[in-house]
C-alpha positions as CSV (number, residue, x, y, z in Angstrom):
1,X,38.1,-3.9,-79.9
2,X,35.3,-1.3,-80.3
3,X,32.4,-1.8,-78.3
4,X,29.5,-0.1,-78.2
5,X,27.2,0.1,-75.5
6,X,23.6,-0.6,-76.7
7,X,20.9,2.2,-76.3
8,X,18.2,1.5,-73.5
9,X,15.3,-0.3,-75.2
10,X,12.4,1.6,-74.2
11,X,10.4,-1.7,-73.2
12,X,13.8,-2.8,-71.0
13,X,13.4,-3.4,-67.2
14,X,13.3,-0.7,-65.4
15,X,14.8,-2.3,-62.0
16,X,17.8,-3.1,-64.0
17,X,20.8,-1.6,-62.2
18,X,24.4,-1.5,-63.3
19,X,27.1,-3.7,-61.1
20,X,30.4,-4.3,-61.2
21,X,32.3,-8.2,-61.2
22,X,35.4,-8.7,-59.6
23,X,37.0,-10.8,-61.7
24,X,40.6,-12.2,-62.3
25,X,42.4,-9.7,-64.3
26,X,43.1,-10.1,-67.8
27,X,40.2,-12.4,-68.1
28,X,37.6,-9.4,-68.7
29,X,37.0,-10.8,-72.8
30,X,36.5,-14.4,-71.3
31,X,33.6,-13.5,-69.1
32,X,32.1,-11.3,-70.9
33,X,32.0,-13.8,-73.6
34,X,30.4,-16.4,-71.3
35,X,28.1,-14.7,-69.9
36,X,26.3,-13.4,-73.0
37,X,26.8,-17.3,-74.1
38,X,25.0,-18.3,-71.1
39,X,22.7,-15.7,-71.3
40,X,21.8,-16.5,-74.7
41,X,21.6,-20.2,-73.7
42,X,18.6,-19.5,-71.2
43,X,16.9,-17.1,-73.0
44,X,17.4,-14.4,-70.1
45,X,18.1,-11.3,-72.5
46,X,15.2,-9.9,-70.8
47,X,17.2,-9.7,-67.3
48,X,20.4,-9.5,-68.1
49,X,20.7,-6.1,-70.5
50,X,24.3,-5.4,-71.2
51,X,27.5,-7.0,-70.3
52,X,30.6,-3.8,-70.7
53,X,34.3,-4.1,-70.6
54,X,35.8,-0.3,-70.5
55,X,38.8,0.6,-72.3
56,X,40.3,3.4,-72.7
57,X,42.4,4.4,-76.4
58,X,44.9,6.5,-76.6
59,X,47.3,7.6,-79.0
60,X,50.9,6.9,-78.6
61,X,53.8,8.7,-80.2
62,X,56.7,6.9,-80.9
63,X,59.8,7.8,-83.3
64,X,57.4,10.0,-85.0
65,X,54.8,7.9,-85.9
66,X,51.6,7.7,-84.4
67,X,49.7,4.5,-82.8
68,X,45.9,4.3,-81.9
69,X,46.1,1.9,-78.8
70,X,43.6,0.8,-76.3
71,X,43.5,-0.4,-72.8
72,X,41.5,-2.3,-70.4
73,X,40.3,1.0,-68.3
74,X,39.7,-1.3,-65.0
75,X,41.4,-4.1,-64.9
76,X,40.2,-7.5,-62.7
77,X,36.5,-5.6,-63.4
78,X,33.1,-6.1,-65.6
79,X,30.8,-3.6,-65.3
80,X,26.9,-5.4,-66.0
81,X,23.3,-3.9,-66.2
82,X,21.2,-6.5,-64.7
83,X,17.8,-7.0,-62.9
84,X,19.4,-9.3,-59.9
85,X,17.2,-12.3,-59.0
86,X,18.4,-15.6,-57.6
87,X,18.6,-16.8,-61.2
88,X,20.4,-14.1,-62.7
89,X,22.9,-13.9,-59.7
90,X,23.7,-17.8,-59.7
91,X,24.4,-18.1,-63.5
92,X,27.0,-14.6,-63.5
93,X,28.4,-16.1,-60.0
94,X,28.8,-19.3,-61.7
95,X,30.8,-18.2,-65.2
96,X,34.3,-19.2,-65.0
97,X,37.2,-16.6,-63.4
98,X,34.3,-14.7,-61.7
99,X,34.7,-13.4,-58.1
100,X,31.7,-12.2,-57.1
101,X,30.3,-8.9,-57.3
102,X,31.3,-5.4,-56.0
103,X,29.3,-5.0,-52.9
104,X,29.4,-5.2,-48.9
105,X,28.6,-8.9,-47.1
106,X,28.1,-10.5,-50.4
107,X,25.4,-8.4,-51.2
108,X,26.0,-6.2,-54.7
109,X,25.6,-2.8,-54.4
110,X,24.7,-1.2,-57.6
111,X,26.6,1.6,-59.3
112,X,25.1,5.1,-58.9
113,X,24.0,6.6,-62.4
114,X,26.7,9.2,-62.7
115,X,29.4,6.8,-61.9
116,X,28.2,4.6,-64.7
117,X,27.2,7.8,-67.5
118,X,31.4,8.7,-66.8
119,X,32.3,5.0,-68.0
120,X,29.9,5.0,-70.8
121,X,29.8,8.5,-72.2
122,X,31.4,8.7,-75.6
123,X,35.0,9.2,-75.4
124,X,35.4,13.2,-76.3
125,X,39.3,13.3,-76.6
126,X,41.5,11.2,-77.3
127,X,44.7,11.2,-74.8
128,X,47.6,11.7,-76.3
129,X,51.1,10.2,-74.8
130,X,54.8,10.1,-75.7
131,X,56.5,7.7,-75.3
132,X,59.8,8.3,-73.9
133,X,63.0,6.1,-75.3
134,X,64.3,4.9,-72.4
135,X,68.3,6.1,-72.4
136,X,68.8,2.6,-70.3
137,X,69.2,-1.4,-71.6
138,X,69.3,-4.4,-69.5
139,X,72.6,-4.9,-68.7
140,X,73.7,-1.5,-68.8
141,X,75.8,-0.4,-66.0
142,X,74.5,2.4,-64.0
143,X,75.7,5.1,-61.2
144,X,73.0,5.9,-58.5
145,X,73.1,10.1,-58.3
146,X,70.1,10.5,-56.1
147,X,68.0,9.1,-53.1
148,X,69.8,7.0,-50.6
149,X,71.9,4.6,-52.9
150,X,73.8,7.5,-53.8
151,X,77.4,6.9,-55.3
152,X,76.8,3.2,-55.7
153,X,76.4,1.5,-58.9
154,X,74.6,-1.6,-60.5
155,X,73.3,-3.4,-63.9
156,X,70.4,-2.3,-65.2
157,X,67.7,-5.4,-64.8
158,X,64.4,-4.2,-65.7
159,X,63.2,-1.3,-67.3
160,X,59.8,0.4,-67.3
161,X,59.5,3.3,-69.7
162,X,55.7,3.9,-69.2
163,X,56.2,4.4,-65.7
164,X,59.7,6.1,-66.5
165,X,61.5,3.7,-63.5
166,X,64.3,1.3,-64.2
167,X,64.9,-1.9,-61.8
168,X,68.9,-2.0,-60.4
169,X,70.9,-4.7,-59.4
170,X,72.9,-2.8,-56.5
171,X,76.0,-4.6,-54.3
172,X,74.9,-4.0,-50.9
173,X,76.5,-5.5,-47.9
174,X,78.1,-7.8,-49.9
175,X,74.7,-9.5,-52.0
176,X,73.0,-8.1,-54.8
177,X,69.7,-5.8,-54.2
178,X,66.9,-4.9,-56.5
179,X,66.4,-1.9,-56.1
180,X,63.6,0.6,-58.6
181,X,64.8,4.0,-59.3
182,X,63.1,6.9,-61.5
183,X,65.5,7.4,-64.6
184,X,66.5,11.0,-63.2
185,X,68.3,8.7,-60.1
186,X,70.2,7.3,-62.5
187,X,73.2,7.9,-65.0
188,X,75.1,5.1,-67.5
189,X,78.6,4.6,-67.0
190,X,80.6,4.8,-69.7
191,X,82.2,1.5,-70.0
């Protein structure tokens, strides 16, 4: 998954601009795929320069081992560096899972240099997180100690250790309520 942005060739356009695509997320490898396909296909190299999906990496620590990962650093987006001309426009508007582009009435508004030099710049550190074992497991059974559910308890029905939340089914009025608490709102039950 390493990508490297190719250095400016010194005869490139200069009225190429960087944009951003909307696009549906988790297709960012797809488009960026077909456009460089198409762009190959018509010979347009020349106007469309670059096509970048940014990811951040990261490295996780879990149970004492560590994990280089990446991640898709804006999902549902593909940044391009362009000269925008009818042609150009009409063959990235018309690649599959494309939106449009990032701009007011239809019309794209390129990115401002800075914004796109923080995207590309190397990546100088490397973030480090840990990964916390969740103390909860679907189906475990719960007692709410905080916020407004207070006292009541549920099963355990989803749980998100990234974000550090777990998802509770909770008998309220007589049906059973999702309801997402942070792990501190919450305490197992010995069974």
């Amino acid at each position: 998954m390493d990508e490297k942005v190719i250095e400016r060739d010194a005869s490139a356009d200069p009225n190429a601009r960087w944009y951003a695509l909307r696009i549906y997320s988790g297709h960012e490898r797809k488009v960026k795929e077909g456009i460089e396909n198409e762009v190959e296909r018509l010979g347009l190299a020349d106007k469309i320069l670059q096509v970048y999906v940014p990811y951040e990496r990261f490295v996780e620590v879990k149970n004492g081992k560590k994990r280089s990962l990446t991640k898709n650093a804006f999902p549902g987006y593909v940044l391009i560096e362009a000269v925008l001309d009818k042609q150009t426009k009409n063959l990235i508007l018309d690649v599959p899972s494309v939106m449009g582009f990032l701009g007011v009435d239809d019309v794209p508004t390129p990115l401002r240099p800075d914004e796109v030099e923080k995207i590309l710049e190397p990546e100088s550190t490397v973030e480090q997180r840990a990964v916390v074992e969740s103390p909860f497991r679907i189906g475990d059974s719960v007692k709410v100690v905080d916020g407004p559910f207070s006292s009541l308890t549920g099963i355990v029905h989803d749980v998100c250790t990234e974000r550090m939340k777990v998802k509770v089914m909770i008998n309220f009025f007589g049906r059973s309520t999702p309801t997402e608490l942070d792990f501190s709102q919450v305490k197992s039950v010995s069974q």
